[in-house]
Structures are given as C-alpha cells and as structure tokens.
PQR file with spaces between the fields and no chain letter, atoms N, CA, C, O and H, PARSE charges and radii, in Angstrom:
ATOM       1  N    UNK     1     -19.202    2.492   -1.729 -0.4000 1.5000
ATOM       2  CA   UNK     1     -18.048    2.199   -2.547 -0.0000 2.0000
ATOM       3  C    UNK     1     -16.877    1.827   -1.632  0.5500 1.7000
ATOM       4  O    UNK     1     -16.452    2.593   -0.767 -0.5500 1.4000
ATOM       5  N    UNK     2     -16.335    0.496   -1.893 -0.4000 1.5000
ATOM       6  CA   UNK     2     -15.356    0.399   -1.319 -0.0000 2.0000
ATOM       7  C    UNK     2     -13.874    0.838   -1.444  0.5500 1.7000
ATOM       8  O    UNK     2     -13.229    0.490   -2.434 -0.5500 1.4000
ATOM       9  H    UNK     2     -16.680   -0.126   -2.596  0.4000 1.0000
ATOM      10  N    UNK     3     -13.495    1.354   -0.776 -0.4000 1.5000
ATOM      11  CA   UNK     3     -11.955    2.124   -0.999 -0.0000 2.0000
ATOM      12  C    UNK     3     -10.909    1.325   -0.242  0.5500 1.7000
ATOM      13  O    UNK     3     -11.120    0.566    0.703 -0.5500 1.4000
ATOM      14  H    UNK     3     -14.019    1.636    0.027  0.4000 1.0000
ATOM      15  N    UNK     4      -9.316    1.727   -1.022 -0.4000 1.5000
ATOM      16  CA   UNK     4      -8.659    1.076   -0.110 -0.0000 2.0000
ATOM      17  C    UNK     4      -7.168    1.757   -0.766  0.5500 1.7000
ATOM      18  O    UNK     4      -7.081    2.357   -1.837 -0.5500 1.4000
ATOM      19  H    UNK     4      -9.145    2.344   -1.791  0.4000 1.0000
ATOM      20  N    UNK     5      -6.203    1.512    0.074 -0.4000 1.5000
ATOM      21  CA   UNK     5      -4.759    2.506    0.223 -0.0000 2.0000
ATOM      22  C    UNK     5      -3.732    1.503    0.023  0.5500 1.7000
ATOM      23  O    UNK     5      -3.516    0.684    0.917 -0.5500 1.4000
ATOM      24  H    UNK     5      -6.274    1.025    0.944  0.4000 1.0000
ATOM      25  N    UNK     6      -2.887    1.482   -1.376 -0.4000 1.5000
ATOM      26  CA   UNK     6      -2.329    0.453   -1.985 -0.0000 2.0000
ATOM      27  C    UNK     6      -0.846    1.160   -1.787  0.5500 1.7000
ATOM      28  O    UNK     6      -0.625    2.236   -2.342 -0.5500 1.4000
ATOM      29  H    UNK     6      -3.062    2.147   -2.101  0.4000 1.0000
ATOM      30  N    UNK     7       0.478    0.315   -0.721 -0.4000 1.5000
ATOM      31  CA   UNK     7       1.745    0.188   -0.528 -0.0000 2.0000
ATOM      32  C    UNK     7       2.317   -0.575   -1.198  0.5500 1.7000
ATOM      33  O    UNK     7       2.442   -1.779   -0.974 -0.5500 1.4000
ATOM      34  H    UNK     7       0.299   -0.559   -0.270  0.4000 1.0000
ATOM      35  N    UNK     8       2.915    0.291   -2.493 -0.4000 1.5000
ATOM      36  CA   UNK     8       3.634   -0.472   -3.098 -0.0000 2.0000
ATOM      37  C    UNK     8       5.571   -0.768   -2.732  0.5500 1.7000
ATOM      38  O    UNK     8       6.405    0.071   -3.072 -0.5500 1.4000
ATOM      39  H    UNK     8       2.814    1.269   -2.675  0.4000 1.0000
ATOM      40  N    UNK     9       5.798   -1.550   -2.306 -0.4000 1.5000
ATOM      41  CA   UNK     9       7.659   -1.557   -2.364 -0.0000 2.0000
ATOM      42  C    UNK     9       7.964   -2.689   -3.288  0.5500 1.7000
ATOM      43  O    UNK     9       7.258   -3.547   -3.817 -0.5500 1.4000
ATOM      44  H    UNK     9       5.120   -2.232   -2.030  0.4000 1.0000
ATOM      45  N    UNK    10       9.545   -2.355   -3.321 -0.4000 1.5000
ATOM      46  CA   UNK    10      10.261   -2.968   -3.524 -0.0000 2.0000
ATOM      47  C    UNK    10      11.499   -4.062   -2.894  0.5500 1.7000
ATOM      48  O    UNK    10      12.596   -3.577   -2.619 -0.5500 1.4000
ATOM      49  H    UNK    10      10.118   -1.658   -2.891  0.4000 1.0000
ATOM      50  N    UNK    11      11.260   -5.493   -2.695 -0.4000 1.5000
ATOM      51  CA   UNK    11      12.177   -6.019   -2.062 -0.0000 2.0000
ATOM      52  C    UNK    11      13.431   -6.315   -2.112  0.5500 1.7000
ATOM      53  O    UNK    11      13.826   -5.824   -3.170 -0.5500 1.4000
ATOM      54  H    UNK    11      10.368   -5.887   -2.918  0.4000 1.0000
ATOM      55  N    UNK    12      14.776   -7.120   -1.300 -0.4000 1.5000
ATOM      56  CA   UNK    12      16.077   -7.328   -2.026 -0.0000 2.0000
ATOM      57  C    UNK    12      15.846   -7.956   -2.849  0.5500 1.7000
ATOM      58  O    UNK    12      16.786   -7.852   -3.637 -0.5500 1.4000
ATOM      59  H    UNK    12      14.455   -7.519   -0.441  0.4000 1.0000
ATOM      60  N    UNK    13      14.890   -8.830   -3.342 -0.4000 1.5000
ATOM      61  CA   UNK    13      14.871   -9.938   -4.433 -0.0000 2.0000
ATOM      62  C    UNK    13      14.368   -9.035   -5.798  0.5500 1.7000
ATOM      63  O    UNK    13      14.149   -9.601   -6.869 -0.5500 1.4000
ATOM      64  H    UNK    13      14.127   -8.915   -2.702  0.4000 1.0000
ATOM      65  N    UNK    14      14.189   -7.322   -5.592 -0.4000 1.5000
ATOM      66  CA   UNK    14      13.859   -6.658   -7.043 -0.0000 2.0000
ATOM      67  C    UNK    14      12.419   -7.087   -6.884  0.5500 1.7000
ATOM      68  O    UNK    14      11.793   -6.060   -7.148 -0.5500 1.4000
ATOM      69  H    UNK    14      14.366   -6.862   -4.722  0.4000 1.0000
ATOM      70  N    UNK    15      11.534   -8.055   -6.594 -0.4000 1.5000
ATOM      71  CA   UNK    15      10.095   -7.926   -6.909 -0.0000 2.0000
ATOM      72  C    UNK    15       9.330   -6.938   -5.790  0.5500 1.7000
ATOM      73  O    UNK    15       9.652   -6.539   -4.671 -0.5500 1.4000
ATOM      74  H    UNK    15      12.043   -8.889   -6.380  0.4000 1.0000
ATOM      75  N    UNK    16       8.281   -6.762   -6.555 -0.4000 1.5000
ATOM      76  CA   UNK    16       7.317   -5.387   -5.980 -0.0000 2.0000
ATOM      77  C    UNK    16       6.785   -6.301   -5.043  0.5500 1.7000
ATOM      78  O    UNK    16       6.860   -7.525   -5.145 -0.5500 1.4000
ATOM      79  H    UNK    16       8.019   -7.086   -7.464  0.4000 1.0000
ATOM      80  N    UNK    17       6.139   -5.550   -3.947 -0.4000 1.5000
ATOM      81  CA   UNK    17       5.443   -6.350   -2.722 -0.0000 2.0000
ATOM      82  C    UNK    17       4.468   -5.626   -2.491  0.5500 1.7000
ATOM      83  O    UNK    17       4.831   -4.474   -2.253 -0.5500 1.4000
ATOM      84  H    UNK    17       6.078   -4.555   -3.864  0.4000 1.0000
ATOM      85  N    UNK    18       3.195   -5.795   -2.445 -0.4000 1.5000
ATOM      86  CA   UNK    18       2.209   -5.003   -1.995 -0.0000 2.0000
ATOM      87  C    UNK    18       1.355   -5.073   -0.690  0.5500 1.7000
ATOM      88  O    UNK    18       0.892   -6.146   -0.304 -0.5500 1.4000
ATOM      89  H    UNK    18       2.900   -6.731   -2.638  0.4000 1.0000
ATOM      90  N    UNK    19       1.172   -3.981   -0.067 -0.4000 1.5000
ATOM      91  CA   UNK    19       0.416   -3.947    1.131 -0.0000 2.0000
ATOM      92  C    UNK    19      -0.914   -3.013    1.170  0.5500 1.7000
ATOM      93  O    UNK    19      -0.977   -1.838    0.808 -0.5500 1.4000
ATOM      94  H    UNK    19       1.549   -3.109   -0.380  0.4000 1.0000
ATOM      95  N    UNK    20      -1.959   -3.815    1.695 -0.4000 1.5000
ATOM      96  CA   UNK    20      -3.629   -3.121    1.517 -0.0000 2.0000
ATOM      97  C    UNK    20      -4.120   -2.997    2.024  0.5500 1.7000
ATOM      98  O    UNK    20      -4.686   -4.022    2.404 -0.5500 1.4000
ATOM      99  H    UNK    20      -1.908   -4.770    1.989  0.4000 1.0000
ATOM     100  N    UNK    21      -4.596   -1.613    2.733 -0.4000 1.5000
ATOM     101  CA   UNK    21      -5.201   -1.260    3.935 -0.0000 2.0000
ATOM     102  C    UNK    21      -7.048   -0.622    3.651  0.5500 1.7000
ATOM     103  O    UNK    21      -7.313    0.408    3.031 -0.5500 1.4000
ATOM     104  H    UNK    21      -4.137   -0.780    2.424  0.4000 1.0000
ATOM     105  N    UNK    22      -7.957   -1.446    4.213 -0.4000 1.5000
ATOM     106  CA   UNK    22      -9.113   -0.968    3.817 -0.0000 2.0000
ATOM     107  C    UNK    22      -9.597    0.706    4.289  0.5500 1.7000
ATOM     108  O    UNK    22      -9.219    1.558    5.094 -0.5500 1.4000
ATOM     109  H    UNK    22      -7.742   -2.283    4.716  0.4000 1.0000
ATOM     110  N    UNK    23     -10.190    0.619    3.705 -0.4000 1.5000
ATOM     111  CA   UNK    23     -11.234    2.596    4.207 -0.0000 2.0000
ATOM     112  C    UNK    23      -9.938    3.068    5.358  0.5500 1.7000
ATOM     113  O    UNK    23      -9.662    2.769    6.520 -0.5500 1.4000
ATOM     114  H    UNK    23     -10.497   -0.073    3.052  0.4000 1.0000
ATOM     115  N    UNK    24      -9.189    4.223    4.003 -0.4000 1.5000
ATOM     116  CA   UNK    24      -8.061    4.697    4.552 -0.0000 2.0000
ATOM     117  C    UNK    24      -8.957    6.210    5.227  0.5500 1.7000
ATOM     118  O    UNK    24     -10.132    5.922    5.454 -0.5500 1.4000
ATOM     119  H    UNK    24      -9.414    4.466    3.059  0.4000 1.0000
ATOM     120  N    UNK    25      -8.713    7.255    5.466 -0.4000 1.5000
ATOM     121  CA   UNK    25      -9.224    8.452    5.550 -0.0000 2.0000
ATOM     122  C    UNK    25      -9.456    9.396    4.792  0.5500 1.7000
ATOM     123  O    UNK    25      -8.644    9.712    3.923 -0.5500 1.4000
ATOM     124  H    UNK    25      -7.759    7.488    5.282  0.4000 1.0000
ATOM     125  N    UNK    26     -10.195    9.807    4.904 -0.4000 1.5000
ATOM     126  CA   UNK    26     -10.673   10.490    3.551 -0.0000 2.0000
ATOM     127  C    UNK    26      -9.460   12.139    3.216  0.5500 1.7000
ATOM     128  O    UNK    26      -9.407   12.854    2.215 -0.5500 1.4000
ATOM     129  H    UNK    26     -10.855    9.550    5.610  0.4000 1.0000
ATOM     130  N    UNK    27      -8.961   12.190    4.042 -0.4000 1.5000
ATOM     131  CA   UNK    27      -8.217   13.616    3.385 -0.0000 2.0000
ATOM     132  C    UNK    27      -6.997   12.828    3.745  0.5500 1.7000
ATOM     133  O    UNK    27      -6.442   13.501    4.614 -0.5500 1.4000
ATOM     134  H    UNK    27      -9.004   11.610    4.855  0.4000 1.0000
ATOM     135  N    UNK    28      -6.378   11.875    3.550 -0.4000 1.5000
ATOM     136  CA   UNK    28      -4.787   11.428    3.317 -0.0000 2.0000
ATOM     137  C    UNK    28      -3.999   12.172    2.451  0.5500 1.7000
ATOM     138  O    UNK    28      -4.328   12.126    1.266 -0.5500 1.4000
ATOM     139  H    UNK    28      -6.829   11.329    2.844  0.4000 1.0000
ATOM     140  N    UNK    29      -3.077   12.819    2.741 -0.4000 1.5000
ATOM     141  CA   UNK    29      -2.312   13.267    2.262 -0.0000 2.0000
ATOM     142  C    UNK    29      -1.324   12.648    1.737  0.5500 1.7000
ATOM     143  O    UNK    29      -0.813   11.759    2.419 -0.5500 1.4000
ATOM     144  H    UNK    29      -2.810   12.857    3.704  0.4000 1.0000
ATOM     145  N    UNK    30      -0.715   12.961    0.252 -0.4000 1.5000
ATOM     146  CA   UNK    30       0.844   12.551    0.120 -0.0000 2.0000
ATOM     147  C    UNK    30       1.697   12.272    0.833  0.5500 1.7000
ATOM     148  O    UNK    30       2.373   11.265    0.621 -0.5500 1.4000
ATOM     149  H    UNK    30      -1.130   13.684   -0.301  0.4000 1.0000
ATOM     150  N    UNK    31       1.948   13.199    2.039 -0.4000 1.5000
ATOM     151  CA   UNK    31       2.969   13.764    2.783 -0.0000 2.0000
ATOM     152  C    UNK    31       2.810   12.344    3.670  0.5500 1.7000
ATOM     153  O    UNK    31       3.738   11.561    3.878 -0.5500 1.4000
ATOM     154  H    UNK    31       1.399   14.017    2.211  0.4000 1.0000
ATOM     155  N    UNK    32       1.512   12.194    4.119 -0.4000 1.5000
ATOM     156  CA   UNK    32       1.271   11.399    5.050 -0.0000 2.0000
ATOM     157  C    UNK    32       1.590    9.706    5.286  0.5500 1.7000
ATOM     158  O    UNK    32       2.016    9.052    6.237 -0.5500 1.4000
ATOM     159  H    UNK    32       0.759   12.830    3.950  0.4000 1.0000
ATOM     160  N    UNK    33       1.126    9.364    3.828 -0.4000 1.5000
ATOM     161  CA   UNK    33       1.354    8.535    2.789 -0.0000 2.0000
ATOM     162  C    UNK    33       2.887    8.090    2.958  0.5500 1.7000
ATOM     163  O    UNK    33       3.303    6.967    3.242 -0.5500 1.4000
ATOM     164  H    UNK    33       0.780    9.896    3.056  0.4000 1.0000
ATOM     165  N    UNK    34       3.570    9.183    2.727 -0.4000 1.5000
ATOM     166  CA   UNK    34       4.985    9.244    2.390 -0.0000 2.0000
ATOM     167  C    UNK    34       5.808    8.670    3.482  0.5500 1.7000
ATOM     168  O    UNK    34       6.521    7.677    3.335 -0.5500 1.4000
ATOM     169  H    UNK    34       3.232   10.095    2.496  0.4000 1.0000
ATOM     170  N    UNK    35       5.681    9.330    4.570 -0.4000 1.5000
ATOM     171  CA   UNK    35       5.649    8.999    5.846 -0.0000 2.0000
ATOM     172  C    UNK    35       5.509    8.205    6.687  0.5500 1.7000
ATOM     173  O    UNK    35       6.157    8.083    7.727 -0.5500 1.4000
ATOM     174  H    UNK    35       5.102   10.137    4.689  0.4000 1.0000
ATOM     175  N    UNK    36       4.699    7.633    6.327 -0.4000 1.5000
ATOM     176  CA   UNK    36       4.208    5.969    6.967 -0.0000 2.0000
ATOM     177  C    UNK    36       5.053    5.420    6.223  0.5500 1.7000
ATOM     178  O    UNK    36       6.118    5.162    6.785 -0.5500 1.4000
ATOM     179  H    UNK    36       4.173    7.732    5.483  0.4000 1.0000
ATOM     180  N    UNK    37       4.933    5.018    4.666 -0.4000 1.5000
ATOM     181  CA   UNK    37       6.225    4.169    4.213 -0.0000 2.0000
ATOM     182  C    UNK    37       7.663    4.532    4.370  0.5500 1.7000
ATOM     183  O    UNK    37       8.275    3.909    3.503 -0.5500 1.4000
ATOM     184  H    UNK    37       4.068    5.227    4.210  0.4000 1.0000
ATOM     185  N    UNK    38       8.486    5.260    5.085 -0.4000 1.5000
ATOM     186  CA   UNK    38       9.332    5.424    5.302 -0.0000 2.0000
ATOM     187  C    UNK    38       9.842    5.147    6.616  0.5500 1.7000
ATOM     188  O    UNK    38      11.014    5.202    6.987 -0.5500 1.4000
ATOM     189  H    UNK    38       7.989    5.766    5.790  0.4000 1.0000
ATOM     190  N    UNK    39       8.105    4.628    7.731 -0.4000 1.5000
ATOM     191  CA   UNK    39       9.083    4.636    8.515 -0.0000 2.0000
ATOM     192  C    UNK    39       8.972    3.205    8.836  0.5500 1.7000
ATOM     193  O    UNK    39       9.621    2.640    9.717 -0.5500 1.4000
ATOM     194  H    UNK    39       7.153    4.582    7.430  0.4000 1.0000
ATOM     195  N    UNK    40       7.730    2.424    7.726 -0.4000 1.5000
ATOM     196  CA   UNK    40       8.118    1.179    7.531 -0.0000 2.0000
ATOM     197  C    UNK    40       9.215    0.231    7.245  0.5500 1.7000
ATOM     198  O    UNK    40       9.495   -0.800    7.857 -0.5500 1.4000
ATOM     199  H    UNK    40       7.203    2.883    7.010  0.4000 1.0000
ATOM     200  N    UNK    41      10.120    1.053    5.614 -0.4000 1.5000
ATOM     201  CA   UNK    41      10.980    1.097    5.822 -0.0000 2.0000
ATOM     202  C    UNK    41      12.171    1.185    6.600  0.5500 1.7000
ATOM     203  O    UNK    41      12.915    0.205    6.599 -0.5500 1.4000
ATOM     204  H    UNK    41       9.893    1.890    5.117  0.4000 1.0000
ATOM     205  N    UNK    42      12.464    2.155    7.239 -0.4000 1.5000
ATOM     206  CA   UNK    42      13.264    2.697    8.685 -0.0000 2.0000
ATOM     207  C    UNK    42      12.947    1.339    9.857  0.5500 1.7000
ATOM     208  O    UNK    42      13.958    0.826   10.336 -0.5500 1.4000
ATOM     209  H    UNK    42      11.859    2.952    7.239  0.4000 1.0000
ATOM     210  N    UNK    43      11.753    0.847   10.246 -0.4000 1.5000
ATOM     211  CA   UNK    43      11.497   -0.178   11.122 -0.0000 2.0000
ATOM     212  C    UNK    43      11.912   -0.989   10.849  0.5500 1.7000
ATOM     213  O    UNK    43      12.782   -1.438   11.595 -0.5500 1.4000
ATOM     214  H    UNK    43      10.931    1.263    9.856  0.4000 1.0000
ATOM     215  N    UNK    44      11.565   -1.751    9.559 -0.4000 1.5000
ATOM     216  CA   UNK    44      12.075   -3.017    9.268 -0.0000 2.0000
ATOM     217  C    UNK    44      11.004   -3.876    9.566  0.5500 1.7000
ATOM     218  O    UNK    44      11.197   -4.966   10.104 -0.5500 1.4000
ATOM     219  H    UNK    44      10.859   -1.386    8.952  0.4000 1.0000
ATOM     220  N    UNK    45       9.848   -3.451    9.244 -0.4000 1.5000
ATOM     221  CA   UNK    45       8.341   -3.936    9.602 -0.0000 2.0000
ATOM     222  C    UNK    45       7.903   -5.222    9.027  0.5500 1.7000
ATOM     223  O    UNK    45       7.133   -6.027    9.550 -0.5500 1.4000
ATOM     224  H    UNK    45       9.691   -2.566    8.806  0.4000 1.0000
ATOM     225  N    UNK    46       8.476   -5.310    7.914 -0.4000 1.5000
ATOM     226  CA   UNK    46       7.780   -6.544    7.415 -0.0000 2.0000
ATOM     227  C    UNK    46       8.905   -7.242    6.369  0.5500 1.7000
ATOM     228  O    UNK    46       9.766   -6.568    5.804 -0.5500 1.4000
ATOM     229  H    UNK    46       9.102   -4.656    7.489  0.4000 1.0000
ATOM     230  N    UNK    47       8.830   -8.013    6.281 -0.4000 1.5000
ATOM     231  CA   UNK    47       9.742   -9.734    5.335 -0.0000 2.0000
ATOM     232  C    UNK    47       8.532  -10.155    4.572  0.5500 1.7000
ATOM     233  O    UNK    47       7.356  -10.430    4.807 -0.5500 1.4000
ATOM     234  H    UNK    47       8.130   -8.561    6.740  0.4000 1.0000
ATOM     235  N    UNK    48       9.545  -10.065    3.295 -0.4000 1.5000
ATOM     236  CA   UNK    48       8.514  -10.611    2.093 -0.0000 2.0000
ATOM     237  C    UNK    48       9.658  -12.127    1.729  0.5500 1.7000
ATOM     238  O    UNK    48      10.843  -12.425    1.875 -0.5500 1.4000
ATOM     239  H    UNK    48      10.500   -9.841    3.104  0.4000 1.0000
ATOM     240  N    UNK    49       8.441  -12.718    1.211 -0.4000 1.5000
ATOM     241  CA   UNK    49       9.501  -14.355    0.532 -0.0000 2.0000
ATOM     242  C    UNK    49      10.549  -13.517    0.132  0.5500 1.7000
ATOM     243  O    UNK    49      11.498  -13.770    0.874 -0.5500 1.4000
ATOM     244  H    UNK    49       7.478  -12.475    1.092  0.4000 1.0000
ATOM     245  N    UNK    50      10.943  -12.365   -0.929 -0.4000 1.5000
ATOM     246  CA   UNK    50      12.106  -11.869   -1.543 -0.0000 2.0000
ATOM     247  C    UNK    50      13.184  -11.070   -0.663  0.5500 1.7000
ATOM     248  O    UNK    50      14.112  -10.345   -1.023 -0.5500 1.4000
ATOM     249  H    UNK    50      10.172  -12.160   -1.532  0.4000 1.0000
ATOM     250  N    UNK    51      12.663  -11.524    0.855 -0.4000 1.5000
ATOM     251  CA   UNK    51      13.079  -10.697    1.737 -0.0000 2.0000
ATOM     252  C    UNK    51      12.528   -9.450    2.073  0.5500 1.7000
ATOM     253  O    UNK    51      11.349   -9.179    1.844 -0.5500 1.4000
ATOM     254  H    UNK    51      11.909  -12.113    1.148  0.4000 1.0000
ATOM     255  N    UNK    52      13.474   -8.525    2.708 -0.4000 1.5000
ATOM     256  CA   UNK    52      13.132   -7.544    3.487 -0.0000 2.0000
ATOM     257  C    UNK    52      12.623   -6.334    2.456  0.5500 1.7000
ATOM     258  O    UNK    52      12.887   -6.317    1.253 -0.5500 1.4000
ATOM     259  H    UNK    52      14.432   -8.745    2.894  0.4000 1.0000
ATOM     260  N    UNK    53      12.015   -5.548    3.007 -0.4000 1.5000
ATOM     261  CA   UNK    53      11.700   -3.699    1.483 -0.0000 2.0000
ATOM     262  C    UNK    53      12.498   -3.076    1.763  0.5500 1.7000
ATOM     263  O    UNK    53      12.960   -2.964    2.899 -0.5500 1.4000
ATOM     264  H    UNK    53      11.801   -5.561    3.983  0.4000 1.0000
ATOM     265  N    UNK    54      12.932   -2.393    0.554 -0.4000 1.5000
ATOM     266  CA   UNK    54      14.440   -1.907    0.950 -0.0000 2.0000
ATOM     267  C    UNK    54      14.041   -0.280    0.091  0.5500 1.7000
ATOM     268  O    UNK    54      14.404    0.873    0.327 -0.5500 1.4000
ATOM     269  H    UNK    54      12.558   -2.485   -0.369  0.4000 1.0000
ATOM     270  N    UNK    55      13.158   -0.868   -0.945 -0.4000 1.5000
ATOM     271  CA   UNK    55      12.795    0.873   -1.481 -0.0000 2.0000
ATOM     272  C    UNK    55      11.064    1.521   -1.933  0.5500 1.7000
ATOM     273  O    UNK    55      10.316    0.713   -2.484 -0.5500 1.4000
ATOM     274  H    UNK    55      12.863   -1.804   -1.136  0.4000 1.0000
ATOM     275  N    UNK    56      10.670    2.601   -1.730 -0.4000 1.5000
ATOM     276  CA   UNK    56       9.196    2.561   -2.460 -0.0000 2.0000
ATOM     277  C    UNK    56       9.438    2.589   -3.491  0.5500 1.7000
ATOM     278  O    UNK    56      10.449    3.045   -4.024 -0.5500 1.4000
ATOM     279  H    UNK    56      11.278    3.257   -1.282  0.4000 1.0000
ATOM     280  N    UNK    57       8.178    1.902   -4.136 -0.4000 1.5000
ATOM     281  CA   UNK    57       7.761    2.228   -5.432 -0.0000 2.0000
ATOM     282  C    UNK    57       6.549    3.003   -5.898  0.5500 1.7000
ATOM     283  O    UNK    57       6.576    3.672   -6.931 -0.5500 1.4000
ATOM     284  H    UNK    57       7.356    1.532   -3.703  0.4000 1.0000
ATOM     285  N    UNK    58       5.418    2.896   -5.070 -0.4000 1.5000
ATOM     286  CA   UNK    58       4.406    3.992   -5.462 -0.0000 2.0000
ATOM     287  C    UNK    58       3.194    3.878   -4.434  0.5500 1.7000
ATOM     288  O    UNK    58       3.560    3.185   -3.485 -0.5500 1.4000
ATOM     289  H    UNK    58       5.396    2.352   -4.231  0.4000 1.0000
ATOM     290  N    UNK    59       2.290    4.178   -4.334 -0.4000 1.5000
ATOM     291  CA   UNK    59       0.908    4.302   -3.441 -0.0000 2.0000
ATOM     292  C    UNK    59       0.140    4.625   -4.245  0.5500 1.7000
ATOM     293  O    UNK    59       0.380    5.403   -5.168 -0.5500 1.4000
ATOM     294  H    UNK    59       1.993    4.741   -5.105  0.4000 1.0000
ATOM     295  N    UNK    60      -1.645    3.694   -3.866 -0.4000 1.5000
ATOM     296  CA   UNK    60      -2.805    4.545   -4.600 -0.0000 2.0000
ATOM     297  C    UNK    60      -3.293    4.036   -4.057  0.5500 1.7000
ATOM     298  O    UNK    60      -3.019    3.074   -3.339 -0.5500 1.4000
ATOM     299  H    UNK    60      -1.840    3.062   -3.116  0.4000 1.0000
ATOM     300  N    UNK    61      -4.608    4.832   -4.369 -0.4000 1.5000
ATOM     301  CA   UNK    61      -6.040    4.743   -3.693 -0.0000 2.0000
ATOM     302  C    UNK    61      -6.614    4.066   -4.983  0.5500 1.7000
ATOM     303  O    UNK    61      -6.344    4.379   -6.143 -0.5500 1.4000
ATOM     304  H    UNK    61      -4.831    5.613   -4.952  0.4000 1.0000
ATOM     305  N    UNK    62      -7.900    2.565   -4.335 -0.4000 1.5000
ATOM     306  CA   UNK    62      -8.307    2.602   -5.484 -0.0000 2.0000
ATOM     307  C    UNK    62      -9.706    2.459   -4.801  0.5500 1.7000
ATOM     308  O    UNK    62      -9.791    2.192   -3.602 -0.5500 1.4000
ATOM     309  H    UNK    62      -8.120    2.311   -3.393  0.4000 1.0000
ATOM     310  N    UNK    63     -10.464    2.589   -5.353 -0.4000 1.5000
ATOM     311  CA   UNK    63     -12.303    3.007   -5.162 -0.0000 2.0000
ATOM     312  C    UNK    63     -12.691    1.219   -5.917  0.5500 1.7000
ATOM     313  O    UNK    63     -12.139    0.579   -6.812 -0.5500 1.4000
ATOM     314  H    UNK    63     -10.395    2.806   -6.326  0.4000 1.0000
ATOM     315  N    UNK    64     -13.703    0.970   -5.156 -0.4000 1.5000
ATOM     316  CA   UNK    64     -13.921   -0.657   -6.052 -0.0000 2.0000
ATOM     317  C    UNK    64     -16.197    0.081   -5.605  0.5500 1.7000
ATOM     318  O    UNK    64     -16.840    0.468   -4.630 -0.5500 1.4000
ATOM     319  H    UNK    64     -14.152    1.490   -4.429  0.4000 1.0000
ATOM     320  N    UNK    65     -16.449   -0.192   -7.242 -0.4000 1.5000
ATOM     321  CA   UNK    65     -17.671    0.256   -7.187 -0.0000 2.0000
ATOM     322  C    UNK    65     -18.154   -1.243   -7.688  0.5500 1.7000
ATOM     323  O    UNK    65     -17.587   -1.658   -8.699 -0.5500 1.4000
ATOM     324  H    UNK    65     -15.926   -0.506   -8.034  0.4000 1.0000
ATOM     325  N    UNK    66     -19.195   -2.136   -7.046 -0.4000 1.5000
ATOM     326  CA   UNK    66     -19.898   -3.341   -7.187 -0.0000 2.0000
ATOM     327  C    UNK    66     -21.380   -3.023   -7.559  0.5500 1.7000
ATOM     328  O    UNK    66     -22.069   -2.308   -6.831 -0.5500 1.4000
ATOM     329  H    UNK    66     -19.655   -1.799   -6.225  0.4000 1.0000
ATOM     330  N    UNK    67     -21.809   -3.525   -8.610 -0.4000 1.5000
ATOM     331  CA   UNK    67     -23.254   -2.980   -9.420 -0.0000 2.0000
ATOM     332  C    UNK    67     -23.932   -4.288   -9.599  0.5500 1.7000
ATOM     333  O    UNK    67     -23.629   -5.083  -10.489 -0.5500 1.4000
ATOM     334  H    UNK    67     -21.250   -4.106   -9.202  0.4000 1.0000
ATOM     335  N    UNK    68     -24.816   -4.467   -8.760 -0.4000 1.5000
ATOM     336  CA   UNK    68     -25.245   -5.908   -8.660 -0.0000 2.0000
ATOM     337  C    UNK    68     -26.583   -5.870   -9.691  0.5500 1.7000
ATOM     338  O    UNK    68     -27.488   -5.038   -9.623 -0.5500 1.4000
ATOM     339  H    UNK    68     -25.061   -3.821   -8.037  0.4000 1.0000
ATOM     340  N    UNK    69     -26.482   -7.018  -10.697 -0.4000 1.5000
ATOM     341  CA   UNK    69     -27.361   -6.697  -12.189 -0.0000 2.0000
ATOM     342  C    UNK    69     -28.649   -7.825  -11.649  0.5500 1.7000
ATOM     343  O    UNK    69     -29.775   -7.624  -12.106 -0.5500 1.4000
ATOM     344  H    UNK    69     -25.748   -7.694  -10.752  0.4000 1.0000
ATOM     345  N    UNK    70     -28.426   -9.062  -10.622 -0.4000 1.5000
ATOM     346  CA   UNK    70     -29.943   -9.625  -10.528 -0.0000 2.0000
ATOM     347  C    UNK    70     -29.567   -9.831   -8.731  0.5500 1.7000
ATOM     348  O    UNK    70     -28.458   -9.797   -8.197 -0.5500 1.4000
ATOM     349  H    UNK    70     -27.512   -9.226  -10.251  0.4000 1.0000
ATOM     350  N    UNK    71     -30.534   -9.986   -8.274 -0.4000 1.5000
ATOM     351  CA   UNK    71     -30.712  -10.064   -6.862 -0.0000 2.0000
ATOM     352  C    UNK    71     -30.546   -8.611   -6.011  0.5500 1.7000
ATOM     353  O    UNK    71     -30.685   -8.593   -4.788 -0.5500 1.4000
ATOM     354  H    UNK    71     -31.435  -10.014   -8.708  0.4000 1.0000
C-alpha cells in the first residue's frame, strides 16, 4: 500500500498549496509534523505562483490501496 504525508499551506495569494512526500515513517507524530511545517515556514523554503506560505492549513496521511481486477 502506498502511503504518503500531505502539507497543506496557505499562500499570500489566500490559495492552498500542497506539498507530497512519499513513505513518510511509520510512527510520525503530530508534534513532528508540526514542526517541520513551521520551520518551513520560518525558512522561507518554498514560492508558490501565489507567492510565498505564510500560514498552515492542515496535514494527512493518505494510504492509496491499487486492486488490479485483470492482469
């Protein structure tokens, strides 16, 4: 099953920007989570077309299960 660790912000232009990191670790914490985007934030790591991220908006994990029906 493929997994993956979804950064959600917010840019100056108000639109959400997302960032996707494959097979995060398996005991990630909130805290940890939290942490990294803040100090993305704090860096000034990345420029979206709407400009720079200026706030979070949320994180998730999402699991992608593929069920192959012929072959």
């Amino acid at each position: 099953m493929d997994k993956s660790l979804e950064l959600i912000f917010r840019n100056v232009a108000g639109k959400n920007a997302r960032l996707s990191m494959q097979d995060p670790k398996e005991d990630l914490t909130t805290e940890e989570v939290e942490a990294l985007m803040n100090t993305i934030l704090e860096k000034n790591v990345f420029e979206t077309t709407g400009g720079d991220l200026v706030e979070i908006v949320g994180a998730r994990l999402i699991q992608k299960e593929v069920v192959e029906l012929i072959g």
